[in-house]
N, C-alpha and C positions, 0 to 999 in steps of 0.2 A: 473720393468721397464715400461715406458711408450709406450714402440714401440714393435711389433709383427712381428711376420714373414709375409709378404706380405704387410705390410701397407705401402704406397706410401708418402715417405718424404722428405722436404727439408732440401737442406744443410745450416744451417745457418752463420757460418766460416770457414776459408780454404782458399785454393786453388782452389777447389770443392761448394764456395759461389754463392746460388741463384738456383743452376742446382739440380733436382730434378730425384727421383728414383724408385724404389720397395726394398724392405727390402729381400736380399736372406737368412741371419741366421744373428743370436741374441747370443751375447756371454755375456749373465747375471754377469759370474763371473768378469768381466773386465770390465763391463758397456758399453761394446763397438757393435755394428752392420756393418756389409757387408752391400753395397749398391749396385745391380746392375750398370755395367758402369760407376761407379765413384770411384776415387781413387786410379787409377791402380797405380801398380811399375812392378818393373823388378825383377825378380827372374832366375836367372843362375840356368840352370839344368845340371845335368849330362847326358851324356848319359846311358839309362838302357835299360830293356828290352822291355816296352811299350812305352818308349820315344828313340829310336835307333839314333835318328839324335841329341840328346842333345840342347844346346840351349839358348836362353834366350825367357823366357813367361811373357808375361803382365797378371797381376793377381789384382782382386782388393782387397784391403787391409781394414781392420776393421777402422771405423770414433768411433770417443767417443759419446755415445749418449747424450751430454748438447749439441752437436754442430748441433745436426736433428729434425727437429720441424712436425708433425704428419700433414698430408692434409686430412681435413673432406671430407668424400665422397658426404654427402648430397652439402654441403655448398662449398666446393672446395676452403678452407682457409685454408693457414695454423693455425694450433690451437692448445693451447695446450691439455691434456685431462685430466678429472675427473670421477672418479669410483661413479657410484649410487646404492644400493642398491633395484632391483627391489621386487615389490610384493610378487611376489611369493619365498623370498629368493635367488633368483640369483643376481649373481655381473653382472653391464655393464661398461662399458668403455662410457663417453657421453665427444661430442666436447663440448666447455667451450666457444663457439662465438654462434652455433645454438642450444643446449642446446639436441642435438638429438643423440641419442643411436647409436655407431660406432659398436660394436658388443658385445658379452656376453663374459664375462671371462676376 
């Protein structure tokens, strides 16, 4: 996938279109990522024992990741991303608008 845990992205369709995040988990199997503060719903709980009062909780729910476009740190564009191969055998991640290394792996 082209998104990490922590990398700061926009939403590019939705309801959630243009508002922008931090990536909280990556769900590979489903293509899909959490995004901090976007996308909540409602989820009915029961009353239990850590939740006694029961309820309804706003939770934010998994975006598909075609619809989250990655923000360069240097460049602060959305961008999308391209894997380089460095010197010394390590993989990077590099933005594809400023051509600069977002991080290793």
């Amino acid at each position: 996938m082209h998104i990490k845990k922590g990398d700061t992205v926009v939403v590019l369709s939705g309801k959630e279109k243009g508002k922008k995040g931090k990536v909280l988990r990556v769900l590979p199997g489903k293509n899909r990522a959490i995004v901090e503060a976007l996308n909540f719903v409602t989820r009915h709980e029961r009353p239990s024992q850590q939740n006694p009062q029961g309820g309804m909780l706003q939770i934010e729910a998994p975006l598909h990741s075609s619809n989250l476009m990655v923000i360069c740190a240097k460049c602060g564009k959305p961008t999308r991303v391209g894997r380089r191969i460095l010197d010394d055998g390590s993989k990077a991640r590099v933005c594809k608008k400023c051509s600069e290394i977002m991080d290793l792996g």
